[in-house]
N, C-alpha and C positions, 0 to 999 in steps of 0.2 A: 249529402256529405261534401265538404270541400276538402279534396285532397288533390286541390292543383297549384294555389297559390302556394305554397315553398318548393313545389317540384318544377314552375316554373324559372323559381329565381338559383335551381342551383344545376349541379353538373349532371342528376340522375336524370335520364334521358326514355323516354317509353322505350320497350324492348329490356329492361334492365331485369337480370334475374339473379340474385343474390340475398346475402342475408340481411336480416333487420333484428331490430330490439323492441319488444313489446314497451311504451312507454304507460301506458293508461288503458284501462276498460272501462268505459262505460256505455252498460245494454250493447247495442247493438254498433257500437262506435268501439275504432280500435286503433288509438295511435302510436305510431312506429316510428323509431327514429332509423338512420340511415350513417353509418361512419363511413364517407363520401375515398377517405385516401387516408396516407401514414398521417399528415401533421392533424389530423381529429375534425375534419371539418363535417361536421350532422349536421343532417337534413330529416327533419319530424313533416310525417302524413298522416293522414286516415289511410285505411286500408279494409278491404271487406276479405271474410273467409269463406274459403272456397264450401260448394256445398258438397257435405258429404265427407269432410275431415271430422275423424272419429276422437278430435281433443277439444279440449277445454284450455280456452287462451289466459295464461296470466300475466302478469306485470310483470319485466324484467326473460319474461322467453327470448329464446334467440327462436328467429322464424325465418322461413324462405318466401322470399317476397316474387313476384313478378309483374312489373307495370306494364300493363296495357299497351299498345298504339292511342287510345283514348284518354291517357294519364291516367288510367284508376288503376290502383295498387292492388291487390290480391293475395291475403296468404294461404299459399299450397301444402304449408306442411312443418313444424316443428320440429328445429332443429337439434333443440337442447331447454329444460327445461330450466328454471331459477332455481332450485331449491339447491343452493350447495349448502345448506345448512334446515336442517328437517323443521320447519314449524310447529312450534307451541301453540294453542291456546290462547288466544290475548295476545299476541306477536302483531306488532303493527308496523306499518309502512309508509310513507311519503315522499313521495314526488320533491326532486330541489328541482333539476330543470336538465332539460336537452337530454331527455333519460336517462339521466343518474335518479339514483333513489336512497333513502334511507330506511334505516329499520331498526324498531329494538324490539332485539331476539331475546324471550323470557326463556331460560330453561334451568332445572336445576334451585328454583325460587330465586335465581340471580336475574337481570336486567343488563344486556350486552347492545351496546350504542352501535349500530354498523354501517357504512355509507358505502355503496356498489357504483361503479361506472357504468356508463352508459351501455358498455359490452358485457354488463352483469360480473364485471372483477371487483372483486374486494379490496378494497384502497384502503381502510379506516378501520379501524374496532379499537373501541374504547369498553375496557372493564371495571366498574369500580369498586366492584369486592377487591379483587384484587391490586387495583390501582396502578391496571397498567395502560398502556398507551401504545396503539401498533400499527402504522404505517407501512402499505403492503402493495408496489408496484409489479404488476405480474407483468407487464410488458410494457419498453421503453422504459424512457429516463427518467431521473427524480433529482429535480435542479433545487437548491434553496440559495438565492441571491439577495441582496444590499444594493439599490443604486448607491446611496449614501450612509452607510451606518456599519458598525460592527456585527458580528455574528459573535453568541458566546453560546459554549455547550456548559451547562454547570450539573455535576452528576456528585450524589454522596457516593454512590458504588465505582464500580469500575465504565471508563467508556472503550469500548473496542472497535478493531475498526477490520473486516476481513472482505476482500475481494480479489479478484482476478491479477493487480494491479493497485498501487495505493501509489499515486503522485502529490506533492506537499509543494507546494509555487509561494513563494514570497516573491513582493516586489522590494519592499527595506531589508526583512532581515527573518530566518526561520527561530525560535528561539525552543529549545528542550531544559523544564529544568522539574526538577523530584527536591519534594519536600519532605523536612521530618515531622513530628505530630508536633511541635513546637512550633510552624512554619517557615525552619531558618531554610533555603534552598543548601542541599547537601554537595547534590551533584549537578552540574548544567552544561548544556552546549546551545554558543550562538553562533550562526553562520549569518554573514550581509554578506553584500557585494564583491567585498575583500577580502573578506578573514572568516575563517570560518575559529572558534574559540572553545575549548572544553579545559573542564574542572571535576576531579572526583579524588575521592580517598587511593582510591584503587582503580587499574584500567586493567583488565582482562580480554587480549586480542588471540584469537585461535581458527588458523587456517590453513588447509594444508598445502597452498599456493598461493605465494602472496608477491605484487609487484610494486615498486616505490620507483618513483621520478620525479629525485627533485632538487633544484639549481643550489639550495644553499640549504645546508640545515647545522643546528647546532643544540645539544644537549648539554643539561646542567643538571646537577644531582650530585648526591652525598653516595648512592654506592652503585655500581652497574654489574650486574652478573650476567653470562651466557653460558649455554650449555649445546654446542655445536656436534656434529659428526663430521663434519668437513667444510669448511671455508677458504673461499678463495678472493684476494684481493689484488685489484690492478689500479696502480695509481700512478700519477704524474708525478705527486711530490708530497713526502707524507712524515712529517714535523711530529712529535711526540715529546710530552713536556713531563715529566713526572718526578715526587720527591723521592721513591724508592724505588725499583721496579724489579720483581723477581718473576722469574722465566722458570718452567720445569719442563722438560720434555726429553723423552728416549733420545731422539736422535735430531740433530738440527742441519742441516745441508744449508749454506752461504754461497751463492753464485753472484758475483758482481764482475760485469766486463771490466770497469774502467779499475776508480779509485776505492780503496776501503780503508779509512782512517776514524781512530779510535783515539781520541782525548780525554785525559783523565787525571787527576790529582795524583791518584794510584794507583795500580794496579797489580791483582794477586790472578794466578792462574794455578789450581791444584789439579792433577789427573790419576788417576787412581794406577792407572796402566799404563802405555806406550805412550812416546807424544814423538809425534812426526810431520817434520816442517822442510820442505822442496819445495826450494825458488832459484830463478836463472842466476838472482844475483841474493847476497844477504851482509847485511851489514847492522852492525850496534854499537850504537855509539854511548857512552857515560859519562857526563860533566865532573864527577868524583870517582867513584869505583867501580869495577867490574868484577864480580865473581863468578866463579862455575867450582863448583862442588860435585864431586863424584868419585865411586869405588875406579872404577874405569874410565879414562877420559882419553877416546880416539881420535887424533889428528891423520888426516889423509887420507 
């Protein structure tokens, strides 16, 4: 048997005791691949079985290997076997390469396409009763790249998307937009560089802490309502243009240091009860008339 040429051209070294993957049987031949580190780099040997191991080797075993001083490989003892899925009858199998394998699993009178990794994980199963389709990374990543070209998902059902984390990167521009069964886009939002843009019939924001920072803003609309518990506003300088404007409130307290002037075409002042006015100085002046009306009218 030659199981020295690929073990010389890679990193497993005689003295090595660790696991392997059953790639092939044939009679008394038994080759084993080898996943050398994290980024997948196998290395496939012959290996002979120890005497006096009381199993029966199949394709796809995980096995405990031990090489030699001599380079011959050796397996001591089975580590786990294939079968994560119980064999039918008629259930066949094939070699792609570097100990991956495939397989279609009959069970049930259905036909299940299935393709294993080298470390006997299940990556692939295809159903076609069913017609489904299922990609299945048990460990590390699962990258789908374009040097040059688009990526499109197109789904009649729903596409979801659930992880740990979910990050969305554009480099022009993110676009969100919901269609009606007409096609017209209803609702949408686009975010570039600059602007970020949204449109809907109705906008629904609900949080029970919520913080805004921002240099300029300006609202236009036909009606604005608020329903507050308590507001507090500090401003610099704060302009108010309105054609009517009526006020209700219990009580209203006016503190101004400096000036407070009131211009007006007219003005009417009713109080139901007292009205009491203390200043250092008071004066009223009237270009036509002055009157004061009263049952009692006290000077001094």
């Amino acid at each position: 048997m030659n199981n020295v040429t690929h073990l010389r051209q890679a990193s497993v070294l005689p003295g090595y005791i660790g696991p392997g993957y059953v790639v092939s049987v044939e009679q008394e031949r038994i080759r084993v691949s080898i996943v050398e580190n994290e980024a997948g780099s196998i290395t496939e040997l012959d290996a002979r079985v120890v005497q006096g191991l009381p199993t029966t080797i199949h394709v796809g075993d995980e096995v405990l290997l031990h090489i030699g001083h001599d380079s011959t490989a050796y397996i001591t003892a089975v580590l786990e076997t294939a079968a994560n899925v119980q064999e039918m009858p008629g259930d066949e199998e094939f070699r792609i390469s570097s100990g991956a394998r495939g397989k279609l699993c009959r069970t049930g009178g259905e036909t299940l396409l299935q393709v294993f990794s080298p470390r006997n994980e299940l990556i692939f199963e295809y159903d076609p009763a069913a017609e489904k389709a299922r990609v299945l990374v048990e460990s590390g990543d699962l990258e789908i790249g374009t040097v040059d070209g688009d990526i499109r998902l197109n789904a009649g059902g729903d596409i979801q998307f659930d992880g740990n984390a979910i990050d969305l990167r554009g480099r022009r521009q993110i676009a969100l937009h919901v269609q009606d069964v007409l096609g017209h886009v209803r609702s949408w939002m686009n975010i570039d560089k600059r602007k970020i843009s949204s449109h809907s019939d109705a906008l629904d924001i609900r949080s029970r802490v919520a913080g805004l920072s921002i240099a300029r803003a300006v609202y236009e609309g036909k009606q604005f309502s608020a329903n507050v518990t308590r507001a507090r506003l500090t401003l610099e300088r704060l302009e108010t243009v309105a054609g009517t404007l009526v006020q209700k409130a219990k009580n209203v307290y006016h503190s101004v240091e400096q000036l407070s002037q009131l211009k007006a075409g007219r003005m009417r002042t009713l109080v139901s009860g007292s009205c009491y006015l203390k200043s250092e100085k008071v004066k009223f002046k009237a270009s036509d008339s002055f009157n004061i009306d009263g049952e009692h009218i006290n000077l001094g």
